[in-house]
N, C-alpha and C positions, 0 to 999 in steps of 0.2 A: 362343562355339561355335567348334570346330574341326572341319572335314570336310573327307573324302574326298570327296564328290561324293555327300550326299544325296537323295533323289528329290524336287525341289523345282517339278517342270513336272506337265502335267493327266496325261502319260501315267507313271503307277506304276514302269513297269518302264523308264522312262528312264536312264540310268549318266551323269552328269556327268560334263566331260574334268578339270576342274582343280580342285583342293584349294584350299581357303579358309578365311579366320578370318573370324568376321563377331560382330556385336553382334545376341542374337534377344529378340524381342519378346514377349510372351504375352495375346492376349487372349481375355476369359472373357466380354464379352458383347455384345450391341449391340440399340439401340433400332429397330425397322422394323413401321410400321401403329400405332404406338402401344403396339407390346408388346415386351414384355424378352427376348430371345432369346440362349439361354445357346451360348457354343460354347468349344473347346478349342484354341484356331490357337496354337501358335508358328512364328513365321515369321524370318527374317532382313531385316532393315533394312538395316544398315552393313557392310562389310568389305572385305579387300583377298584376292584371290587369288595361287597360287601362282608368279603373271605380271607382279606389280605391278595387274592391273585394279581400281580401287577405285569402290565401287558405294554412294550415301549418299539414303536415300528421306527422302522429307518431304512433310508432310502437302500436298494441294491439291485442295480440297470442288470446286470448280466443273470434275473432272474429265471427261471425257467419252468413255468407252471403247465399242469398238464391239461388238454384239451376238454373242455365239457361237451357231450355227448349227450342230447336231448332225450335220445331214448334210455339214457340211465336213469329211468322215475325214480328206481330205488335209493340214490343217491342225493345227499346235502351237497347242495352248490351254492359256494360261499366266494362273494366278490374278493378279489385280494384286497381293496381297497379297505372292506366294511370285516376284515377278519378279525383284526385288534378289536374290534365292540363285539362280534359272535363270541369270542375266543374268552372276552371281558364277563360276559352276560350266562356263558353255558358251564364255566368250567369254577369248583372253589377251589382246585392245587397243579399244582406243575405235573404231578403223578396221573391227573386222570386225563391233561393233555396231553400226554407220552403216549398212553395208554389208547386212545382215542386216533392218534395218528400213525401209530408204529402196530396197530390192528392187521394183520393179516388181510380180514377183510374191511377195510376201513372204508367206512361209506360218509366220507366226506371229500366234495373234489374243490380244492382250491383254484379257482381259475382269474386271471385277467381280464377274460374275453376281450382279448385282439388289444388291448390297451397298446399305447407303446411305451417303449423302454425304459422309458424316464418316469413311469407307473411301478416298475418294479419294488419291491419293499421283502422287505425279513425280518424277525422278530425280536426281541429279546424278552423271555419269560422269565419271572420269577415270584415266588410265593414265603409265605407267614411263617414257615418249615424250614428256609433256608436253603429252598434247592433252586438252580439258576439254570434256563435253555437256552439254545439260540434257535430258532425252526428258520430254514431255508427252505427254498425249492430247487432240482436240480435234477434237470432230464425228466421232468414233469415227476418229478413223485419229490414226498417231502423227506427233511434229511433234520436231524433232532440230535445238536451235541449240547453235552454237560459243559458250561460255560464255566469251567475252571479257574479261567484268568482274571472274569470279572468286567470284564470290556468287550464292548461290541461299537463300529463306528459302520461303516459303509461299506462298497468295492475295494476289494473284491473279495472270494468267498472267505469263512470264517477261518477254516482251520490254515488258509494263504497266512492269513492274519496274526495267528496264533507262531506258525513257524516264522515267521520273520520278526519275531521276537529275541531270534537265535542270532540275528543280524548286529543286535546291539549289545551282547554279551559281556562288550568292554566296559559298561558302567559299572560303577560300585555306589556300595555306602555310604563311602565316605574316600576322599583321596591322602593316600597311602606317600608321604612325602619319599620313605626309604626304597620301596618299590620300582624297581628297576632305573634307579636314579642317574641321569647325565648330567656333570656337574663342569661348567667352564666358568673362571676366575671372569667378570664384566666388569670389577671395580675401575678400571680406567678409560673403558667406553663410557660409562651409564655416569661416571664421576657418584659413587654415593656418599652422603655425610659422612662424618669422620665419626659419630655415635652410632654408625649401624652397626647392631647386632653379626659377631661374625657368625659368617657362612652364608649370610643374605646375599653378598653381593657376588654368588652362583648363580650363575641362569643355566638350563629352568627353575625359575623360583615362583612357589603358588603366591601371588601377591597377594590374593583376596578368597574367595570361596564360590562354590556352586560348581569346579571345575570336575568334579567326582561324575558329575553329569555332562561333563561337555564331550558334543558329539553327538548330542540327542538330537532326532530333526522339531523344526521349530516351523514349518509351512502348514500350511490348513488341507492339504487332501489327508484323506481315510486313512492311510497306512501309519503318516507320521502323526496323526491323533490316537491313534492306537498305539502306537510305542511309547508316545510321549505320557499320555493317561497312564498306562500299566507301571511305568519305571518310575515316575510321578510319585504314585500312589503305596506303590510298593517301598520305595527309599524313606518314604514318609511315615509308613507304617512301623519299619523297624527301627528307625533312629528315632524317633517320637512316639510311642504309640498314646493313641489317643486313652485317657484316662473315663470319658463319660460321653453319654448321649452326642451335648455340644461338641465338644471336639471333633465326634466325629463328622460332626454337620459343619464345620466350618472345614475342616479339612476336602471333603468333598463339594463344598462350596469354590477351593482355593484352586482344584482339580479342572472344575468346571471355566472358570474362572480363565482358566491357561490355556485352553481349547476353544474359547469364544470366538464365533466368527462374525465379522461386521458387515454389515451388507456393503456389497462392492470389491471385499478383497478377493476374491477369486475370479472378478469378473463383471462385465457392465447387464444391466436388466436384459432379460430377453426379450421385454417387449413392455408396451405400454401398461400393462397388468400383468405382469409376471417378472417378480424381480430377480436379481442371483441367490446364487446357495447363499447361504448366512444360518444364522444360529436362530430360530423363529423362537426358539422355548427353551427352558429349560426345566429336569422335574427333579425332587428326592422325596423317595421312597420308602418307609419304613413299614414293611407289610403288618408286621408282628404287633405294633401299637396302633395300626389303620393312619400312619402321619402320612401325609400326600400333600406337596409345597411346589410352586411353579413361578417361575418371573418368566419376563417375553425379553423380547429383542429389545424394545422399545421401553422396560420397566424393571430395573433388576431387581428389585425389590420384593422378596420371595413373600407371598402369598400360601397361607396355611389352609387345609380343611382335614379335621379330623373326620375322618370318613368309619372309624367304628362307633363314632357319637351319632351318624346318621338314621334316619329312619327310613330305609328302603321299601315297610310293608306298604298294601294298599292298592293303588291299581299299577299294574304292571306295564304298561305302557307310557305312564306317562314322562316325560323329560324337563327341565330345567334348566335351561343359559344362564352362564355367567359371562361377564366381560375379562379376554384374558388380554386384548390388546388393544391397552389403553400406557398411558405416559403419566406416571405423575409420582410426589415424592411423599415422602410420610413427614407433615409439618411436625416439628417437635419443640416447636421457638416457646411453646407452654410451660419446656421442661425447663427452661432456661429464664423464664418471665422475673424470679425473687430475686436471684443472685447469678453472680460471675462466679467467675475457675478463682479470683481473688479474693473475693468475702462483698465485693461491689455491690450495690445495689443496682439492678436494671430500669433506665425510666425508659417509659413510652413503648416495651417490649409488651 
């Protein structure tokens, strides 16, 4: 989706300041009291505004948003659902959303209304400046930490998340063969050739590599995507570090990449339109140059929009779809039509 400044807050006739690209969501129905209740929301999730602001919602059930009170006129009341597009559309930096919710008298109230559980969501902010938030809710008022680590996935709350980081401490580097080393003679179990290298035929012996990491969790709930992305990222940063732009987008690519959920691994659909957790999107974000890239479930194939080439003036209102879930592959059999990897000639390519 591409907008002008849709009316994305409780009051209608609200006019957004800033133009945005965002990834929008549609849902058709939800379970509450035990009954199936149909509705029509497309909302906005993802995106980057005409300011560099980048706004990325994710799920988290154990929300806790405060009550709207109809006789607070004087207060903004903002769906939780539709907050990533207010949040997308009102604000150009991270500084003047801090600023706006950590207000003493802050006259915005983030509510649900009555949603259930599995409506919960929280934030992850960040801007063109370089500064990163997470916004939760919790005991109905909003809660705003500097996202230091650089990861945000789901349940449960952030700073859970952050200390059980303390949990995997044992990873390194790199693995350290001399480091508290236990060494038994295997040569007449394991029978090894008569050219091995001595000292090899000690067990424990690192056969191959990657073990500097082992011990990481490797399942698809929240916690062990978050330990895995952070030490991931982290190991990769100091023994490689990326030399430019691309590196850093393939790296991040590689990151994502290891976190991918396919539909069905955590579970069977919940119902005939509604299917399990899975990985619906994915996005990167470059605030600073406006780059903004997304592939789906269905299309991995990252898709570009330079969003500070865009033209946001004009009427303020108005919106444009794009298709983000669709299937399909980038034909390149063109590149390949003259010649082979040999010096061949290609016929009938």
């Amino acid at each position: 989706m591409i907008t002008n400044g849709s009316d994305l807050g409780a009051d209608s006739h609200a006019t957004l300041q800033y133009g945005f690209v965002a990834i929008e969501n549609q849902f058709g129905s939800f379970t509450q009291s035990g009954h199936e209740v149909q509705v029509n929301y497309t909302i906005a999730t993802d995106g980057m505004n005409e300011k560099g602001l980048t706004v990325s919602t994710q799920s988290l059930y154990r929300s806790q948003y405060p009550m709207w009170d109809g006789q607070k006129n004087d207060k903004t009341l903002v769906w939780s659902l539709k907050l990533a597009g207010w949040i997308l559309g009102s604000f150009p930096n991270v500084s003047e959303v801090v600023k706006r919710f950590n207000a003493s008298d802050c006259d915005v109230v983030v509510s649900n209304l009555d949603m259930p559980p599995e409506w919960g969501f929280h934030w992850a902010i960040a801007d063109a400046h370089g500064q990163s938030i997470v916004l939760q809710f919790q005991e109905g008022k909003p809660r705003i930490y500097r996202n230091t680590v650089g990861v945000l996935t789901n349940d449960p709350w952030f700073p859970w998340q952050v200390e059980n980081l303390n949990s995997y401490s044992f990873l390194r580097l790199e693995l350290n063969e001399t480091e508290n080393k236990i060494g038994v003679d295997a040569s007449e179990i394991l029978d090894f050739p008569a050219n091995w290298p001595p000292g090899k035929n000690v067990v424990p012996f690192n056969m191959g590599h990657g073990l500097n990491l082992g011990g990481i969790p490797g399942d698809a709930s929240p916690p062990s995507r978050f330990v895995k992305t952070f030490f991931q990222r982290e190991v990769a940063l100091q023994n490689s570090p990326p030399t430019n732009l691309d590196e850093y987008r393939v790296l991040a690519t590689g990151l994502l990449n290891s976190v991918f959920i396919p539909l069905g691994l955590t579970g069977p659909d919940f119902g005939k339109k509604v299917t399990s957790d899975h990985t619906s999107y994915n996005t990167l974000r470059i605030p600073q140059i406006g780059f903004y890239a997304y592939r789906t479930h269905s299309d991995m194939q990252w898709q570009f929009i330079n969003v500070s080439a865009l033209n946001f003036e004009g009427d303020r209102n108005t919106t444009n779809f794009m298709n983000v879930d669709k299937f399909g592959f980038n034909d390149i059999t063109a590149d390949f039509a003259t010649s082979s990897g040999n010096g061949r000639r290609l016929r009938g390519a």
